[in-house]
C-alpha positions in Angstrom: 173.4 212.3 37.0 176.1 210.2 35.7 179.5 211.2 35.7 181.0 207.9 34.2 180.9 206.6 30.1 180.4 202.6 31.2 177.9 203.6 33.7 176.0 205.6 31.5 176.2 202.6 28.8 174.9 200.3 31.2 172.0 202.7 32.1 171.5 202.9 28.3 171.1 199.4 27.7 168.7 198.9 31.2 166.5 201.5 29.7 165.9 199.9 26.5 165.4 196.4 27.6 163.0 197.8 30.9 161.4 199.8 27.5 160.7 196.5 25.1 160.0 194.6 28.1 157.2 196.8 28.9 156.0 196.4 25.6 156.3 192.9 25.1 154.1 192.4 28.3 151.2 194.9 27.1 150.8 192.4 24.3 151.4 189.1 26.3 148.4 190.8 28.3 146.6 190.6 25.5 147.4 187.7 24.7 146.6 185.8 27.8 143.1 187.6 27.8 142.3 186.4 24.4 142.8 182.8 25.9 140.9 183.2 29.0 143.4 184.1 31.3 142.5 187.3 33.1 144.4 186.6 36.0 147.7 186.1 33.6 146.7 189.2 31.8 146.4 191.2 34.8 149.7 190.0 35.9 151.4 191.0 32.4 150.0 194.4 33.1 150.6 195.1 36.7 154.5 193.9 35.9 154.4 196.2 32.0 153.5 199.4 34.3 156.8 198.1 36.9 158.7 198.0 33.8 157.7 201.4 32.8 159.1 202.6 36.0 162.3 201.2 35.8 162.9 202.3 32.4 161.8 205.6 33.6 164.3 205.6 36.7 167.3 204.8 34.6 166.4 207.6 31.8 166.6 209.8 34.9 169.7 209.1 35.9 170.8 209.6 32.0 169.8 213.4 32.8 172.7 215.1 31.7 173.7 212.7 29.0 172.3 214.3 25.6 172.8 213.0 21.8 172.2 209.8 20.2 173.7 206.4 20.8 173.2 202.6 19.4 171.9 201.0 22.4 172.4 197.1 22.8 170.1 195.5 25.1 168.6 191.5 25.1 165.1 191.3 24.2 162.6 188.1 23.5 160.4 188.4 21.1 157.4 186.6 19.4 154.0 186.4 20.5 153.4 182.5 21.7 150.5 180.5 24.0 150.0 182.2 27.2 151.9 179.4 29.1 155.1 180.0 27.0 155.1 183.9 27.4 155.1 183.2 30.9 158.2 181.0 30.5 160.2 183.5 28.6 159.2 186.3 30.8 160.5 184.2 33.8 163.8 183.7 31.9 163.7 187.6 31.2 163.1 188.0 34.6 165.7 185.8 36.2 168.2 186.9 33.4 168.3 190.1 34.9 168.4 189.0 38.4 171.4 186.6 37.9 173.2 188.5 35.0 172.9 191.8 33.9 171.3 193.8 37.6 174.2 192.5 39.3 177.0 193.8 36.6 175.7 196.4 36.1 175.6 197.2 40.2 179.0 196.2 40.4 180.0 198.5 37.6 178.4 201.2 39.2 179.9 200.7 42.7 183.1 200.4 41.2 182.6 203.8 39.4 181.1 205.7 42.7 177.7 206.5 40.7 175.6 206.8 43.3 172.4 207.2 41.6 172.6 204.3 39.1 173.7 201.9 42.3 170.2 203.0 43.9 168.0 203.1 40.2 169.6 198.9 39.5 168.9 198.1 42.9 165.6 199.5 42.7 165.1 197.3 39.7 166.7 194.4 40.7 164.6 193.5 43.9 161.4 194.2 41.9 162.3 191.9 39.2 162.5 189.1 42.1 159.0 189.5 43.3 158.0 189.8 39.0 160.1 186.2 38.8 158.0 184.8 41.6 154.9 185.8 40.5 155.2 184.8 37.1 156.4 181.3 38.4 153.5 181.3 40.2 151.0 182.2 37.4 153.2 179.4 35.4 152.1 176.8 38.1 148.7 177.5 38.1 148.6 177.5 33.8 150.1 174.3 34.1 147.5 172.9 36.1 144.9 173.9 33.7 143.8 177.2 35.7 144.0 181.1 35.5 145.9 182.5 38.0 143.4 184.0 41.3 143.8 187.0 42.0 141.7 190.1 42.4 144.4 192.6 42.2 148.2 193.6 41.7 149.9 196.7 43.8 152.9 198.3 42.1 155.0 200.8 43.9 155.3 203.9 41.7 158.8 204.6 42.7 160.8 201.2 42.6 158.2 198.6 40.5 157.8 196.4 43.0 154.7 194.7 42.8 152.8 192.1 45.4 149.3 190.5 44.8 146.6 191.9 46.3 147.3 194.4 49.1 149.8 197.1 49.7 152.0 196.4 52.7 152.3 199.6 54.8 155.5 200.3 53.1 157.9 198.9 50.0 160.1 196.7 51.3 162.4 197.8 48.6 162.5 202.0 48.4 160.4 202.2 51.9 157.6 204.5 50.4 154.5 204.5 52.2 151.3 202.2 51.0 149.5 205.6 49.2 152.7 205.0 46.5 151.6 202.0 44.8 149.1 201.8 42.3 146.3 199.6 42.0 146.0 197.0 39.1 142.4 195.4 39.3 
């Protein structure tokens, strides 16, 4: 529930870039699998699904906000080599981290909206571990290899995600190992 109008705008706009971001990933999956780069693709799809859960954690907060509105919210787009779709998702990524997670938090604070503080939190801490890993994956592109890796965990309440296994609880929203889902 949200009780304040700037709040609630801010909520808005998270949804709808978490939304396109989790589309534009889907297709830079694709992408990066047409070239050969299951790893990368695996990535794209582990981090779409975190998306999808941020997205829906702000939309729940929205809860008693009904009608329609003109939502503004920063979005790449274009379809490009693997490497570069990892570049812009890093800048997606840290653009959130650095910019708008942090605003937006402070808004909320300011504004007492307890439920938006914890839903941009959430958020924010995952997209750090999506900026490393796609750094990573960049690294290993650059060096003319897939990124290795077998799978991707994503916790189901927050987005976080970590390579390979589950640690025995989210170091972000605390849920125990059984909450992620597997990516393989």
């Amino acid at each position: 529930m949200v009780n304040n109008e700037m709040t609630a705008e801010n909520l808005r706009s998270a949804f709808a870039g978490e939304s396109q971001a989790y589309q534009r990933y889907q297709v830079w999956s694709n992408k990066a699998e047409e070239e050969g780069f299951p790893g990368v693709g695996l990535l794209f799809k582990a981090v779409a699904f975190a998306e999808q859960i941020h997205a829906g954690n702000h939309f729940g907060v929205l809860e008693n906000v009904k009608g329609d509105f003109l939502v503004a919210a920063g979005a790449g787009f274009g379809i490009g080599e693997t490497a570069e779709n990892l570049k812009d998702a890093i800048a997606g990524e840290k653009h959130e981290i650095e910019q708008m997670y942090p605003a937006f938090s402070q808004v909320a604070k300011n504004q007492k909206e307890s439920e938006a503080i914890k839903s941009f939190h959430y958020a924010l801490e995952a997209e750090k571990a999506h900026a490393e890993l796609f750094s990573r994956a960049k690294e290993a592109l650059d060096s003319g290899q897939d990124f290795e890796v077998d799978s991707f965990q994503v916790c189901k309440d927050c987005g976080y995600t970590v390579k390979e296994e589950a640690p025995d609880k989210c170091p972000v929203c605390g849920k125990e190992a059984e909450s992620f889902r597997k990516f393989a």
